[in-house]
C-alpha positions as CSV (number, residue, x, y, z in Angstrom):
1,X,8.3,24.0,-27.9
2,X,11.4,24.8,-25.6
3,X,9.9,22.4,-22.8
4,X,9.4,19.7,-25.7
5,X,13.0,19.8,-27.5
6,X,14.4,19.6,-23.3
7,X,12.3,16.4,-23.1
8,X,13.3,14.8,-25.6
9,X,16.9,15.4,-25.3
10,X,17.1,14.4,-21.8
11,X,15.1,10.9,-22.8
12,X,17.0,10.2,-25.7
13,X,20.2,10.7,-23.1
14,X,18.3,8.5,-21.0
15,X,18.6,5.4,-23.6
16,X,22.0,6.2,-24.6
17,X,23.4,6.3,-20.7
18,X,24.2,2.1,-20.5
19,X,27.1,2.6,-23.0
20,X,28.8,4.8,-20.9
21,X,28.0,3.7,-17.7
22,X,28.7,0.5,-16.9
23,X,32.4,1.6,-17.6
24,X,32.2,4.0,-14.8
25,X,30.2,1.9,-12.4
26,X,27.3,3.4,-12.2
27,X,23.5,2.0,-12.0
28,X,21.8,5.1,-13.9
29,X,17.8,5.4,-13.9
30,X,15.1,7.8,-15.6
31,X,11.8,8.2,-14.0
32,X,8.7,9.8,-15.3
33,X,6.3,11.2,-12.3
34,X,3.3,13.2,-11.3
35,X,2.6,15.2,-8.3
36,X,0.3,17.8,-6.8
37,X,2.1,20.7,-5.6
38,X,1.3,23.0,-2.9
39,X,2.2,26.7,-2.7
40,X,1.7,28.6,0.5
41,X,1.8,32.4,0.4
42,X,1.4,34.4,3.5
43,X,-1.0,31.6,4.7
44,X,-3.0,31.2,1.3
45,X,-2.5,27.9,-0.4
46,X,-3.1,26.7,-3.8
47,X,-3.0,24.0,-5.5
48,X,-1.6,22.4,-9.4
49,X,-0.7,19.2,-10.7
50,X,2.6,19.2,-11.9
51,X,4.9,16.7,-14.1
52,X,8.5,15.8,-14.2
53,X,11.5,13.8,-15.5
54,X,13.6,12.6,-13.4
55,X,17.8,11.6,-14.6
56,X,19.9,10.3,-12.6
57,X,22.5,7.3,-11.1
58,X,23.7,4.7,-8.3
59,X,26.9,6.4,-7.3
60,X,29.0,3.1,-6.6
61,X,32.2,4.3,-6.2
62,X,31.1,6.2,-3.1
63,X,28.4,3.8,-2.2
64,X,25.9,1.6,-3.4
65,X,23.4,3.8,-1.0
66,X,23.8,6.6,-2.8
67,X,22.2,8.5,-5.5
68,X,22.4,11.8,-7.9
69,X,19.6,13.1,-9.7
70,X,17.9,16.5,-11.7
71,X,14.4,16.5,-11.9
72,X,13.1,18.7,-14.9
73,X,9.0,19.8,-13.3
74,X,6.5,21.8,-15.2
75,X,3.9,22.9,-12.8
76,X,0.6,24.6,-13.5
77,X,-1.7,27.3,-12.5
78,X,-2.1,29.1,-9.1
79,X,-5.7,30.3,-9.2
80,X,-5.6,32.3,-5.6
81,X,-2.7,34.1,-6.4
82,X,-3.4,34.9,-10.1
83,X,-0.4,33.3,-10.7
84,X,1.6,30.0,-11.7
85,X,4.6,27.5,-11.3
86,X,6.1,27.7,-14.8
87,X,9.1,25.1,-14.1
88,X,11.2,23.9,-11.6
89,X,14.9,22.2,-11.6
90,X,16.0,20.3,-8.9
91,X,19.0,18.8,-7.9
92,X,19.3,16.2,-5.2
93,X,21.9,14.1,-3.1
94,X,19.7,10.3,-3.0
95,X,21.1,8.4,0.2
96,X,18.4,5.2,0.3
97,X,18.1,2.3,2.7
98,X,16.6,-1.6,2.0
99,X,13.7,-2.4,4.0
100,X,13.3,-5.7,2.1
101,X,14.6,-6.8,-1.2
102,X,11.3,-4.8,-2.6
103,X,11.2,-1.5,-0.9
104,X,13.6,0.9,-0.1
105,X,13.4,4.4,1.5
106,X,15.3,7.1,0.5
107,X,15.7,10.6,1.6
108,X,16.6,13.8,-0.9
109,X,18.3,16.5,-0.4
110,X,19.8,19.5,-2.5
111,X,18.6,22.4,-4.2
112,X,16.0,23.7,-6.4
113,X,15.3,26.6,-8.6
114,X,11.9,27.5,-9.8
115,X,10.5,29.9,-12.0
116,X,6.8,31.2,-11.0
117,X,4.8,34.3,-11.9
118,X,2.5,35.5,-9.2
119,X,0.5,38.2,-9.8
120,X,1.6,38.7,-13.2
121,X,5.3,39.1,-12.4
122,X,8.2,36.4,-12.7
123,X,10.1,35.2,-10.3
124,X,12.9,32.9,-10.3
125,X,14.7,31.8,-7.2
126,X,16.7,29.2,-5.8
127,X,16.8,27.6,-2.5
128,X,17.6,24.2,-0.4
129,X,15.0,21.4,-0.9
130,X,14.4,18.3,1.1
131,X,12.1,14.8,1.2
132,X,11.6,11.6,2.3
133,X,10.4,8.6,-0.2
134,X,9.5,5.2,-0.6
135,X,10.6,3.0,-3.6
136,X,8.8,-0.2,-4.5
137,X,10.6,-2.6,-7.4
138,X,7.9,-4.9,-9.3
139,X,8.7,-8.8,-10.2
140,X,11.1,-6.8,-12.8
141,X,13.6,-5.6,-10.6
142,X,14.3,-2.8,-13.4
143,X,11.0,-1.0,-12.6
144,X,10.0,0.4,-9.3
145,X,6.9,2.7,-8.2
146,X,8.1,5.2,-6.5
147,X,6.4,8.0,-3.8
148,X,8.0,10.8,-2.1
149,X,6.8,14.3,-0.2
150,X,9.2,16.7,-1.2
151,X,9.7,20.5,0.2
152,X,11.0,22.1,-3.1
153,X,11.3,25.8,-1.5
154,X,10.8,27.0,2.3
155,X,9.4,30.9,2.6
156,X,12.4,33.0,4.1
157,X,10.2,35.8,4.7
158,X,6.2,36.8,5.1
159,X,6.2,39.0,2.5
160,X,3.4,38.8,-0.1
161,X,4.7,40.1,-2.8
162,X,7.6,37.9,-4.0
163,X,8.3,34.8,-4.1
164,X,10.4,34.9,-1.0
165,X,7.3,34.6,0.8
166,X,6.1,31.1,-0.8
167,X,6.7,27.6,0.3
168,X,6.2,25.6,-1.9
169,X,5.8,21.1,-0.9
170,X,4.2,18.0,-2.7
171,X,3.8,14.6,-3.3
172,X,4.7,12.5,-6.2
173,X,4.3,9.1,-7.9
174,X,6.5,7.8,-10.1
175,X,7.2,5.1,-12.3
176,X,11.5,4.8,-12.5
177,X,13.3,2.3,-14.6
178,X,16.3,1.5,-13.8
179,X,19.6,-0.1,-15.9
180,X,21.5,-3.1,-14.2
């Protein structure tokens, strides 16, 4: 229920963003996406679809190349290690580049936290994240598809027992509307 009343808070935000915006000069988007999701643990690998919402803006008065978002992901079960990605938060630094006036790549950079259980015990941690993506605007310059690979957390250790031992990658596709 927790998961639902965050969803719908951050989509109703999403509608109500254009008042406020465009008196701050900002280009704000929402994106709804789906991805597979990797973890690698001590060199076992699983795995889960996974979900998220995607908020963020064009920061103009730095540049028009550059971008802010959170991404709100709800992952899924990790059979091989008896365990799960519960949820993840992520919160990236969007510097893009136009190939043509349809596609743009981008690359993302920040942080993430993510909460998983693996062998029956939580974990929560959070550490620096990183990807590369490809943006694709349809006739309606508003809406573009958009595809990324995205390393959400990087193992700082071998250990097999935590979840500093687990990387954890994927690739997305999402649909992202944007407000001009």
């Amino acid at each position: 229920m927790k998961k639902y009343m965050w969803f719908m808070m951050l989509l109703l935000m999403g509608f109500a963003s254009p008042v406020w915006a465009s008196k701050m000069n900002l280009d704000p988007y929402f994106a709804l996406g789906a991805s597979g999701l990797q973890a690698d643990l001590a060199g076992n690998k699983a795995t889960t679809p996974a979900f998220h919402f995607t908020a963020g803006s064009t920061l103009n008065w730095i540049s028009p190349n550059l971008g802010a978002e959170v991404r709100l992901g709800f992952g899924g079960q990790l059979s091989t290690f008896s365990g799960s990605i519960n949820g993840y938060t992520a919160y990236l630094l969007k510097p893009s580049m136009a190939m043509t006036r349809q596609l743009d790549v981008y690359a993302l950079l920040g942080f993430t936290t993510i909460s998983m259980d693996i062998a029956g015990v939580s974990y929560a941690d959070t550490s620096p994240s990183y990807g590369l993506g490809f943006a694709y605007r349809v006739p309606n310059e508003s809406f573009l598809f958009t595809t990324e690979l995205m390393q959400y957390r990087k193992n700082s250790d071998q250990s097999t027992t935590n979840i500093s031992g687990v990387s954890i990658y994927g690739v997305s596709a999402s649909f992202e509307f944007s407000y001009y």
